[in-house]
C-alpha positions as CSV (number, residue, x, y, z in Angstrom):
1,X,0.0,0.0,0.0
2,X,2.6,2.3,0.6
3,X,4.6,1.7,-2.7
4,X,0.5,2.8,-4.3
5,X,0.7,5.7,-2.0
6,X,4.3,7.1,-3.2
7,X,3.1,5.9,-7.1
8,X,-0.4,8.2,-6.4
9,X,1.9,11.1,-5.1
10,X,4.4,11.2,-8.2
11,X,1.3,10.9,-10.9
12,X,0.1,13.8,-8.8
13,X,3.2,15.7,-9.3
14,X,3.7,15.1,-13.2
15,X,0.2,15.9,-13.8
16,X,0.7,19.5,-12.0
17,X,3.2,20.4,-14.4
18,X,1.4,19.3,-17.1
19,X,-0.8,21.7,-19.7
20,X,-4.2,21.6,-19.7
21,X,-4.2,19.9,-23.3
22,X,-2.8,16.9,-22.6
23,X,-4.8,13.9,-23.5
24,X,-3.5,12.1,-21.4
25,X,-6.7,11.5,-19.2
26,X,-8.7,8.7,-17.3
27,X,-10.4,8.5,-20.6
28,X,-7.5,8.0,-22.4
29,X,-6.0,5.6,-19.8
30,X,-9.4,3.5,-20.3
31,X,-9.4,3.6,-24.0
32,X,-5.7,1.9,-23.8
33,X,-6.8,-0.8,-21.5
34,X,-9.7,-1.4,-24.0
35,X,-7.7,-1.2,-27.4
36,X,-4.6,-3.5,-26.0
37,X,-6.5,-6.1,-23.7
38,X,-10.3,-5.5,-23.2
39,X,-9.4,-4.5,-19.8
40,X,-8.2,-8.2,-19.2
41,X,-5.6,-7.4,-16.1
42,X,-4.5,-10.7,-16.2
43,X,-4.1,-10.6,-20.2
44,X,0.1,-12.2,-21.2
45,X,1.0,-11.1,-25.1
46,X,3.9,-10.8,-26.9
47,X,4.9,-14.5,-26.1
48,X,4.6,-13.3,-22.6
49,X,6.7,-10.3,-22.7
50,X,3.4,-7.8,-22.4
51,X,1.2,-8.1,-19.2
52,X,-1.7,-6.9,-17.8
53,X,-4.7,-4.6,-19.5
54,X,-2.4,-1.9,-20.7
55,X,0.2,-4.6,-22.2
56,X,3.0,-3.1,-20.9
57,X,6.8,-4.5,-21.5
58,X,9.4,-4.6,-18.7
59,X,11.2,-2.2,-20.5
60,X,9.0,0.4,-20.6
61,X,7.8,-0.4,-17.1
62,X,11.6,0.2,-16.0
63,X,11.7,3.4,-17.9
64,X,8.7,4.6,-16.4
65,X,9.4,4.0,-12.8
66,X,12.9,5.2,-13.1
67,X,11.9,8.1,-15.4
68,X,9.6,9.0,-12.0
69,X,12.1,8.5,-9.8
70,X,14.6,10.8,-11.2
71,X,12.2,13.4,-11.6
72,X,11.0,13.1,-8.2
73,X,13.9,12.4,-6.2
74,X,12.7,9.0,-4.6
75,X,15.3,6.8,-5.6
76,X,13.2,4.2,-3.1
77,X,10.8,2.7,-5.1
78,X,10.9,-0.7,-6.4
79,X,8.0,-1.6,-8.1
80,X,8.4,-4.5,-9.9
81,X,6.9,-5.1,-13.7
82,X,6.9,-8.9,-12.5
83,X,4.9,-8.5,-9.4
84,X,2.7,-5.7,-10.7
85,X,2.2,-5.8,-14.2
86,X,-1.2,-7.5,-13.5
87,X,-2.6,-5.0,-10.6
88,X,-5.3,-3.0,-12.1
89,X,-4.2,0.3,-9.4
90,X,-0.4,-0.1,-9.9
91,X,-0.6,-1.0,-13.7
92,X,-2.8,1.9,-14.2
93,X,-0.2,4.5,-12.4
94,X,2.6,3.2,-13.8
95,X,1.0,3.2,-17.4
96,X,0.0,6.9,-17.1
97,X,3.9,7.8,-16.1
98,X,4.9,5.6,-19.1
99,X,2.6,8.4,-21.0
100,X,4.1,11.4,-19.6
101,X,7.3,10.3,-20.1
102,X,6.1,9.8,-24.2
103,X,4.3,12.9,-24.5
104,X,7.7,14.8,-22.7
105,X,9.8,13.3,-25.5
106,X,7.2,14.1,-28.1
107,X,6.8,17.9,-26.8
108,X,10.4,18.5,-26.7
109,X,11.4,16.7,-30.1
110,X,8.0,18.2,-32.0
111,X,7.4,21.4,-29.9
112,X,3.6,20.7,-29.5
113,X,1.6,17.9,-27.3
114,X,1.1,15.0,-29.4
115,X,-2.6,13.9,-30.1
116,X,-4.1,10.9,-28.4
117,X,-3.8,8.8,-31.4
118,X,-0.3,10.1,-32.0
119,X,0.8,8.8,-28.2
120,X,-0.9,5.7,-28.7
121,X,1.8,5.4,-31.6
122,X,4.6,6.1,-29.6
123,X,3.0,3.7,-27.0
124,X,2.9,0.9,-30.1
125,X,6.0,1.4,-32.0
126,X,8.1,2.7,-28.8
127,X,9.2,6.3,-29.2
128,X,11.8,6.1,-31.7
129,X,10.0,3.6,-34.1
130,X,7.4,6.4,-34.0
131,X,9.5,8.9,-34.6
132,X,10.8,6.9,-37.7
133,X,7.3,6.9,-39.2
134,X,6.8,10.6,-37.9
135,X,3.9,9.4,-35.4
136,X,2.1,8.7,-38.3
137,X,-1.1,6.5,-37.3
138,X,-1.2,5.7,-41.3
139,X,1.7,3.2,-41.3
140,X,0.3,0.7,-39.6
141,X,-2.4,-0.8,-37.9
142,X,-4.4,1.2,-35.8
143,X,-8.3,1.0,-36.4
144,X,-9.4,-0.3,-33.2
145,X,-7.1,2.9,-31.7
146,X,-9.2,5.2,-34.1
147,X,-12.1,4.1,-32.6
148,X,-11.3,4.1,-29.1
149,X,-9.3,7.6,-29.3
150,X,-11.8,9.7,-31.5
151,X,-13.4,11.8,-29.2
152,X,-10.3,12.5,-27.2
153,X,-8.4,15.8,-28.1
C-alpha cells in the first residue's frame, strides 16, 4: 500500500506540471486498456513479454518507474513489472507515467503535445519507431485505436 501511495503522489506531481491539453486522461487511460487487452488485467501477449490490461513490457515499465524516480527524487521505489504488471491500481499509475514520459519526449522533439492517437503510436511502436514513421497512425495498424481515441483531443 505504501509503494501505491508514493506511485499516487508522483502521478500527482507530473500531472501539476502538465498543460491543460494533454490527453492524457482517465479516458484516455481506459481507452488503452480497452484497445490492448479488453481490460483483461491478467491478459500475457507478446509470447509473454506484455502483461496486464495496458500490455506493458518490462522495458518500458523500467523506464517509467525510473523516469519518475529521477524526476521526483525517490530513488526508493521498487515496483516491480513482475509482481505488478497485473494490478489494475499499480498498472494503471505506472501506465500513465509511461505516457508522460512519451508525451515529454514528443513535446520536446516536436514542440507541441502530441494527439491521443499520435501517443498511442509512440506507445505501439516505442518512441523512436514512432519517430521513424513521424507518429504517423497511417503506417500501420491502428483502427481499433481510431475508434477508441476519437473523441479524445
Amino acid at each position: 500500500m505504501k509503494k501505491l501511495l508514493t506511485l499516487l503522489g508522483l502521478c500527482g506531481s507530473l500531472n501539476a506540471s502538465a498543460e491543460q491539453k494533454s490527453p492524457i486522461t482517465e479516458e484516455f487511460l481506459d481507452s488503452i486498456a480497452m484497445i490492448e487487452s479488453h481490460f483483461d488485467f491478467k491478459a500475457v501477449g507478446d509470447k509473454g513479454k506484455a502483461r496486464g490490461a495496458y500490455q506493458m513490457h518490462k522495458s518500458a515499465w523500467d523506464e517509467a518507474v525510473l523516469w519518475s524516480m529521477l524526476d521526483n527524487g525517490n530513488h526508493d521505489i521498487k515496483i516491480e513489472w513482475s509482481e505488478y504488471a497485473t494490478e489494475p491500481n499499480i498498472s494503471r499509475i505506472v501506465c500513465k507515467l509511461y505516457f508522460k514520459l512519451l508525451e515529454y519526449r514528443f513535446k520536446n522533439k516536436m514542440n507541441r503535445l502530441p494527439t491521443a492517437l499520435e501517443l498511442y503510436v509512440c506507445y505501439n511502436r516505442g518512441f523512436t519507431g514512432a519517430y521513424r514513421i513521424n507518429f504517423n497512425a497511417d503506417n500501420g495498424n491502428y483502427g481499433r485505436a481510431r475508434y477508441y481515441l476519437r473523441n479524445i483531443r
